[in-house]
MARDO-486600 format. One line per 3 residues: number of its first residue (from 1); for each residue x, y, z of C-alpha. Coordinates in steps of 0.5 Angstrom, whole numbers, plus 500, padded with zeros to 3 digits. Example, Ala and Ser with C-alpha at 12.3 -4.5 7.8 and 13.67 -1.06 7.14 Angstrom:
1> 525 491 516; 527 498 514
end
This chain:
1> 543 580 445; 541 584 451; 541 591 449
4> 541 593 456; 549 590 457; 554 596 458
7> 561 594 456; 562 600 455; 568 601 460
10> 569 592 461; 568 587 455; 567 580 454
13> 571 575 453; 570 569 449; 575 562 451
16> 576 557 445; 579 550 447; 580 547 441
19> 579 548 433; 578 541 430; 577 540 422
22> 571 538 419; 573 531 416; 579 527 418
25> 580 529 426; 586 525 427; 582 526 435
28> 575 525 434; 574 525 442; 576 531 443
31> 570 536 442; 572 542 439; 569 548 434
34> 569 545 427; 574 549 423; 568 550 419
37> 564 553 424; 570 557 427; 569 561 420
40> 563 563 421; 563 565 428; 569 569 427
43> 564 572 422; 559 573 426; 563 576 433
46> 567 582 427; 560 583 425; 557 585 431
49> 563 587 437; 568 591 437; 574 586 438
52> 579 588 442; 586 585 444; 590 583 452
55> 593 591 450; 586 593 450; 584 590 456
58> 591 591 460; 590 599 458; 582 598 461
61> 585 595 467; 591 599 469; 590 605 465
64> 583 606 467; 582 608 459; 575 607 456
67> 573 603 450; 571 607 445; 566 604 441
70> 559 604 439; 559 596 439; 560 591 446
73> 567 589 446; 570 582 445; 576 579 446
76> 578 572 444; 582 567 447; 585 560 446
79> 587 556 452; 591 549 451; 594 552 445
82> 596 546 441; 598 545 433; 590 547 431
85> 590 553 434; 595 556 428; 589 555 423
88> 585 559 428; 590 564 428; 590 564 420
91> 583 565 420; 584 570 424; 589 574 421
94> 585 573 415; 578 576 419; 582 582 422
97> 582 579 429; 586 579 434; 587 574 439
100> 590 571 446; 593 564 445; 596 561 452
103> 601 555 451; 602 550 454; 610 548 455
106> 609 542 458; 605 535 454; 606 528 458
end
């Protein structure tokens, strides 16, 4: 990690599309993180930022707040929002992280 990146007043944001399980993928040509690998990375993220909410990020850009941390900040969002992303928001409650997860309201 650059040291010389200050998030102090921004973050960063990190895009999931799809958590795909580790044996069995009913859609095997869909690339996506592992569900395995998932784990591990939310690990990783909660051990070195300080993760954050869309509250926290809307407060940032419209109230003109501070974060207020030692660590970079991170926020985590799911794009495509289809049935896996409910595992991924259990390993995510499970880790005490928050997430933004976009739906998708129309699937021909």
């Amino acid at each position: 990690m650059n040291n010389n990146t200050n998030t102090k007043y921004g973050y960063l944001a990190l895009c999931y599309h799809y958590i795909r399980p580790d044996a069995d993928d009913p859609f095997p040509r869909i690339l996506g993180t592992k569900t395995s690998e998932f784990k591990d990375q939310i690990k990783m993220l909660r051990k070195n930022f300080q993760m954050i909410s869309l509250d926290d990020v809307l407060n940032l850009s419209y109230k003109k707040s501070k974060l207020n941390n030692e660590k970079n900040s991170m926020l985590i969002t799911f794009d495509d929002g289809l049935s896996d992303h409910f595992n991924a928001a259990k390993i995510l409650h499970e880790n005490e992280v928050k997430g933004t997860f976009f739906i998708s309201i129309c699937i021909d």
